[in-house]
C-alpha positions in Angstrom: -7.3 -2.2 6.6 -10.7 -0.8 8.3 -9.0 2.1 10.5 -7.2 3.3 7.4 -9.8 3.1 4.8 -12.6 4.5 7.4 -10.8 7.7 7.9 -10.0 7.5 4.1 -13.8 7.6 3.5 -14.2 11.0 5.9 -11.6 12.6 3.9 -13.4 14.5 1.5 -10.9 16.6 0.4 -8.1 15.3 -2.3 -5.2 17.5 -0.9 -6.0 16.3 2.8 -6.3 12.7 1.4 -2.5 13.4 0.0 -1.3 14.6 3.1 -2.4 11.6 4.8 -0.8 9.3 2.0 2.2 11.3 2.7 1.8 10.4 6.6 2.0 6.7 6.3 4.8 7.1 3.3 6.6 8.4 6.5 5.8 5.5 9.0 8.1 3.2 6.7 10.2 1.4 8.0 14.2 1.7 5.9 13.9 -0.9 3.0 17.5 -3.0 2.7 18.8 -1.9 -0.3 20.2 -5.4 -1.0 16.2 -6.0 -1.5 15.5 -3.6 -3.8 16.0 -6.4 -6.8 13.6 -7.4 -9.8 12.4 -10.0 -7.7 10.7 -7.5 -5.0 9.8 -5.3 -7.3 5.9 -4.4 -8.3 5.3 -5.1 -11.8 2.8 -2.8 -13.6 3.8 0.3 -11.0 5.3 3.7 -13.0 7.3 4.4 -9.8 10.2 1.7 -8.6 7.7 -0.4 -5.7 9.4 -3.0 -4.0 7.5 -5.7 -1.4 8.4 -8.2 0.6 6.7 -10.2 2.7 7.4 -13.5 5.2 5.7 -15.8 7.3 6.2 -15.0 11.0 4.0 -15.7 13.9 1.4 -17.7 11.4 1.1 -13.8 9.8 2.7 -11.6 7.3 5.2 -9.1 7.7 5.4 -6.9 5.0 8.2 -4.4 3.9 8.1 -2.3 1.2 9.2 1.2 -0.4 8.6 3.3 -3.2 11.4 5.8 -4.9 8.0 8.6 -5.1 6.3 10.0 -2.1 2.8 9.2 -3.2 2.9 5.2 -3.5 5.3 4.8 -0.4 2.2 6.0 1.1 0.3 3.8 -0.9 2.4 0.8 0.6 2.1 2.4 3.4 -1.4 2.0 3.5 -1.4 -1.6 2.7 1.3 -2.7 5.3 -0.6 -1.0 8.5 -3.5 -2.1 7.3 -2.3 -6.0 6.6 1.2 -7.3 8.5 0.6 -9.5 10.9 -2.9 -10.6 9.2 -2.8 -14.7 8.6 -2.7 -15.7 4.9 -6.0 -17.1 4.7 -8.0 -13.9 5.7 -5.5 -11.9 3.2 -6.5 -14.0 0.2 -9.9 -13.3 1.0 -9.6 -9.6 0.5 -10.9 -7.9 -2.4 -9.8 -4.9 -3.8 -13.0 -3.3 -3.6 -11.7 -1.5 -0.8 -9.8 0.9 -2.9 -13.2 2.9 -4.1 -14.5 2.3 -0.6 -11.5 4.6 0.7 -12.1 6.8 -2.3 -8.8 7.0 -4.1 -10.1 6.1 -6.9 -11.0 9.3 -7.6 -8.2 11.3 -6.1 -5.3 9.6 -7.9 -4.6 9.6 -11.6 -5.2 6.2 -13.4 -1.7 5.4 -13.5 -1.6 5.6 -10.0 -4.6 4.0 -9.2 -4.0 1.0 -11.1 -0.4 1.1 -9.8 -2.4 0.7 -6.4 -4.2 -2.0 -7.2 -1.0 -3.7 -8.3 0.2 -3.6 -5.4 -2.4 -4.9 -3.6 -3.1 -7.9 -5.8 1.3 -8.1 -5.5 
C-alpha cells in the first residue's frame, strides 16, 4: 500500500489524483463474469464492486472490478497495494491510510465511504 498511497500524498491536485485512479482502474486484470454474483459483490458501494480473494503462496490474491471507472481504480489501488500480502499483516491494516493518501477529500462521500467498504470487504 506505501508506494501507492506515498505518491497519493504528493498529488496535490484532485484531477491529477483522478487520472491516477483511472491508471490503476486500467491495470485490472478481466474479472470472470461467472464471478460477478451477490456473493463477490461489495455491500454498501453505489457502483456494482465485486472481490475476490484466495489463499495462494501463504498470501492473497485479489481480483476485483467495478462497472464505473472511478472505484475500479479504487480496487485498483487496494489489489497493487495488498495481493500477495499474508493474512495476518492484512488484518492489521487500518483504514487510516485512506486520509493519509488524501482521497478523503477528493472523492464525494458516497465514494469515499464506498472506499472504505471495500477495504474493510
Amino acid at each position: 500500500m506505501n508506494r501507492g498511497t506515498q505518491k497519493l500524498q504528493r498529488i496535490r491536485e484532485p484531477k491529477r489524483r483522478y487520472e491516477y485512479l483511472l491508471w490503476f482502474a486500467k491495470r485490472i486484470p478481466p474479472f470472470p463474469e461467472v464471478d460477478k454474483i451477490l456473493a463477490y459483490r461489495v455491500p454498501g458501494c453505489i457502483s456494482q464492486v465485486y472481490l475476490t480473494a484466495n489463499l495462494q503462496d501463504g498470501g492473497i490474491v485479489y481480483h476485483a472490478d467495478a462497472d464505473a471507472q472511478i472505484p475500479k481504480g479504487l480496487v485498483g489501488l487496494l489489489i497493487e497495494g495488498l495481493n500477495g500480502v499474508v493474512p495476518e499483516d492484512i488484518v492489521q491494516l487500518s483504514p487510516d491510510f485512506i486520509q493519509r493518501t488524501g482521497l478523503d477529500v477528493s472523492l464525494t462521500s458516497s465514494r469515499s465511504n464506498g472506499f472504505y467498504n471495500i477495504f474493510k470487504t
